[in-house]
N, C-alpha and C positions, 0 to 999 in steps of 0.2 A: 319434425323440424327441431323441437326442443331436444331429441335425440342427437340431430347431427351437431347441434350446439356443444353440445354436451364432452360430446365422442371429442371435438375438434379442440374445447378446453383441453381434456387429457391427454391431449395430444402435444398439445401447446406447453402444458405444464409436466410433462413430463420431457419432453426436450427440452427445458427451462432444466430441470432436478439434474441432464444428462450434461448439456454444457458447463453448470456449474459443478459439477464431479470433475470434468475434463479442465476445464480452467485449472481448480485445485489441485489436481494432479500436474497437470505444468509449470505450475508454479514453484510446489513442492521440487519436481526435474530439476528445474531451474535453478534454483539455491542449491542444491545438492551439485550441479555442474558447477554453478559459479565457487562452490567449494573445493571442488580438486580444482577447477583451473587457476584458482590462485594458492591455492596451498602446497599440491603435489607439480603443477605446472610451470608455477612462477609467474603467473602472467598479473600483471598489473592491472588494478581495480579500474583506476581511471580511463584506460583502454578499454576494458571490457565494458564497461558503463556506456561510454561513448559508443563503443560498436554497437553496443546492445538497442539504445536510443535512436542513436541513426538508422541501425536496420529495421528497424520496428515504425519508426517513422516514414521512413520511405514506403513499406508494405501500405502501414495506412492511408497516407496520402495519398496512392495511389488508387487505392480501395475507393475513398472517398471522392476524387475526380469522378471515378467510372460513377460511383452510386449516387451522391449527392450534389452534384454540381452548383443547383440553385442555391443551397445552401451553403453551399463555402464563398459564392459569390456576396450571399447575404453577409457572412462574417465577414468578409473584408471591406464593406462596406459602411461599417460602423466602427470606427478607432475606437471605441469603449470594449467592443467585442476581442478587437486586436491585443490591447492590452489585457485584457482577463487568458485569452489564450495564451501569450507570450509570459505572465505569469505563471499559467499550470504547468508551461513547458519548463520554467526554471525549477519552478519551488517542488510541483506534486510529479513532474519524471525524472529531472534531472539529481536532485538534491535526493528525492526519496531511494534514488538506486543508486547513487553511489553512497550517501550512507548507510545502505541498507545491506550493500556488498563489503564497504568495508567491515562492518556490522556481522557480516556473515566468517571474513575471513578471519576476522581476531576471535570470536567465538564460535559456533557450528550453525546452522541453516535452521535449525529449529528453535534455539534463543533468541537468534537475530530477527525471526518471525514474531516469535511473542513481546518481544522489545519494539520492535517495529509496531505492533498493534493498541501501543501504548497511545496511541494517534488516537484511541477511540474513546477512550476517558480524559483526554485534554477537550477534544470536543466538547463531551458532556461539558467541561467547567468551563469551556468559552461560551459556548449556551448560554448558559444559566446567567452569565455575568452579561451576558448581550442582552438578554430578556428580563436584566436586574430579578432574578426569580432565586428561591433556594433550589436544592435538589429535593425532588421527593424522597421519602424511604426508600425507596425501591432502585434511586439512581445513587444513591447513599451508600447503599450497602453493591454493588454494583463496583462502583469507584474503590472503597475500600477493600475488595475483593481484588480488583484490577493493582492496586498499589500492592498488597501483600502477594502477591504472585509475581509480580518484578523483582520483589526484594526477597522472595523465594527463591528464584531461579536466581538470582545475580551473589544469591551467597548460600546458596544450597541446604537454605535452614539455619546454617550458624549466623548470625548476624549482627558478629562482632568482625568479621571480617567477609572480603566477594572473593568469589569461588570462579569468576570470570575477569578475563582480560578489562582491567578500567575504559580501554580505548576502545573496544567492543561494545562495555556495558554505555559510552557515550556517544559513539556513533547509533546503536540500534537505538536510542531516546533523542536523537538526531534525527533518524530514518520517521520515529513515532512522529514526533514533530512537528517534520514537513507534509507528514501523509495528513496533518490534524489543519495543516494551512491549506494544502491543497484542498479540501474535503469543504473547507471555510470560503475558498476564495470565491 
């Protein structure tokens, strides 16, 4: 019994380790597309964005009719739930991909990512400030790792002057931003 337990974790958490490989690499696809098609393509951000969010929301919604019904009956059944979704929809998909795209098109798919991920040391400091706490050592030097590595990548070491598009490096701490409100809401 304890065997099949067992077997059926690794089985579990190894299709956990395969998903999230596959996520990442979609993701990774993805900014790399969203990069030609507005750089070599011409296509405009706010189009792709919207298409992106609409198509992606129509799959899910759809998904979730089939699978959860009780439960989307539940959400719309409390306007407190309404308004917390109607928030994530503006702030954590709408806001975070199109400044994350613009983000992408003024600098490359792999700044716009690390600039975007800026989202996770804003947390820390709304944390901390929400739970009136300091940061530990360890979320200390974490943070200040996280700032010298923005201001690495945004001026490539010299840091008398950025080695990236201004409206890049303020969109992808845009994209950080919103991903840090969403994450909060």
């Amino acid at each position: 019994m304890k065997e099949q337990a067992a077997t059926k974790d690794r089985r579990r958490e190894l299709r956990g380790v395969l998903l999230a490989l596959l996520g990442a690499t979609c993701w990774g696809f993805s900014a790399t597309c969203v990069s030609w098609l507005t750089t070599r393509a011409g296509m405009d951000v706010l189009f792709l964005a919207n298409m992106r969010v609409l198509g992606t929301g129509i799959v899910f919604t759809a998904i979730a009719v089939v699978k959860c019904r009780p439960q989307i009956a539940h959400l719309f059944s409390d306007w407190r739930l309404v308004v917390q979704l109607v928030c994530h929809a503006i702030v954590g998909v709408l806001v975070v991909q199109i400044s994350y795209m613009y983000a992408i098109e003024l600098t490359n798919p792999a700044t716009a990512l690390l600039l975007q991920e800026a989202g996770v040391p804003i947390i820390l400091v709304l944390t901390c400030i929400w739970l009136r706490r300091f940061p530990t050592l360890i979320e200390l030097v974490a943070l200040a790792l996280a700032v010298f590595g923005i201001m690495a990548i945004s001026t490539q070491g010299s840091f008398s002057s950025l080695a990236i598009n201004p409206l890049g490096l303020m969109w992808g701490l845009v994209a950080g931003a919103s991903l840090a409100g969403d994450n909060l809401i």
